[in-house]
N, C-alpha and C positions, 0 to 999 in steps of 0.2 A: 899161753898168753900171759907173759909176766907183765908186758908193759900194760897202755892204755888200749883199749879195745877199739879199734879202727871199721867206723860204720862210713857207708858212704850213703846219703840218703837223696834220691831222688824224687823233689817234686817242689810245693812252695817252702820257700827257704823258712820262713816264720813257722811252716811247722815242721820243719827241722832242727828248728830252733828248740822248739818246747822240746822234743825229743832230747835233742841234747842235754837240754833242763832236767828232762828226767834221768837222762844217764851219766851221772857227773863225773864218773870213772872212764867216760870215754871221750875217740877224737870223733866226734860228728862231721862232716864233711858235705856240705850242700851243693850238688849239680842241678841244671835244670834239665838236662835230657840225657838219653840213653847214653847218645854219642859221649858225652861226659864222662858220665857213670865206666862206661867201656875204658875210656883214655887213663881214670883214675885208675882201675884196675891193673892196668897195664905198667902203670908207674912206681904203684904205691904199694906194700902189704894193708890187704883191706882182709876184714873177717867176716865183716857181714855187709850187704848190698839192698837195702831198704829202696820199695820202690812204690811212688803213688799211684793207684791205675790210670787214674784221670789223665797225670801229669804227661804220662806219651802216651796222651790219644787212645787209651784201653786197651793199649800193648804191651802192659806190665807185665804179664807172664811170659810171650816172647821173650822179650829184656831179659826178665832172671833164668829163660833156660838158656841164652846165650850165655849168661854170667855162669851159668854151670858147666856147661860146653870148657868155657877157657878156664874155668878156675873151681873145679869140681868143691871144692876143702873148705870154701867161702859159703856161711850161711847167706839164705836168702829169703828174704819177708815181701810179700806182697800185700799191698793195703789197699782195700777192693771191697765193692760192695758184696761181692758174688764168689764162693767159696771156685765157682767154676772155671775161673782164669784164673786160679793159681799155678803152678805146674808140679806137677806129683810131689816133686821132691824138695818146694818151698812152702814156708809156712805164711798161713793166711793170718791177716786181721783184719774185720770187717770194719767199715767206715763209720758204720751205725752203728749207735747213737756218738755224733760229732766229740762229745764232753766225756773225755776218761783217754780220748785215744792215746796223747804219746804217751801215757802210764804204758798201756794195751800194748804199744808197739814195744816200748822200753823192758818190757818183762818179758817179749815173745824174744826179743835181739837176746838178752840176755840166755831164754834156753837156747834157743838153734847156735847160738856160739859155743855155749857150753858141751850141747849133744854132740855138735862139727868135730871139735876138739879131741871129743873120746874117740870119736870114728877115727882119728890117725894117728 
C-alpha cells in the first residue's frame, strides 16, 4: 500500500465524512448502497469496504460477504449494533455509544488493512 489507502464507505455520507476526518492519509469514498459499493469495487482498487448496518436495511454482512466472494484481499468493517451480523471474516464496530465512532472505525480500517496486506 504505497499510495493512499482507498476505503469505500457505505452509509450516510456526513459520517463518511468524519471518517475520512479521521483518516487523513486516505481516499474515503461515500456510496449510498450496496449496489454502489459493488460497482466501485469493480472499477476501482479499493482495500477496505466500510459498511453501515442501518444504511442497507440490516444487510451489512450479506454486502461485505459478497465483497468477499469478489474481492477476497479487500478488508472489511461492519458497523452494527450487534457483533452478530458481522460475517466471520469482517471486523466489527459497534454503533454504541454514537461519540468516539469514526475515531473507532478509523483505527479498525487501519488494522484490517494492515493485517489484509500481510495475508498476501
Amino acid at each position: 500500500m504505497g499510495t493512499a489507502l482507498q476505503v469505500v464507505y457505505v452509509g450516510e455520507e456526513t459520517r463518511g465524512d468524519a471518517v475520512a476526518a479521521a483518516l487523513p492519509d486516505a481516499e474515503v469514498t461515500s456510496e449510498r448502497d450496496g449496489a454502489g459499493a459493488l460497482d466501485r469495487l469493480e472499477r476501482d482498487e479499493v482495500d477496505c469496504v466500510v459498511v453501515e448496518n442501518e444504511s442497507v436495511g440490516g444487510n451489512g454482512g450479506e454486502l461485505l460477504a459478497t465483497v468477499g466472494r469478489r474481492a477476497p484481499a479487500v478488508a472489511r468493517v461492519l458497523l452494527a449494533e450487534s457483533v452478530r451480523d458481522a460475517p466471520d471474516d469482517a471486523a466489527f464496530v459497534p454503533t454504541r455509544p454514537r461519540s468516539g465512532l469514526p475515531a473507532r472505525t478509523a483505527r479498525r480500517i487501519e488494522r484490517e488493512t494492515v493485517a489484509r496486506a500481510s495475508e498476501t
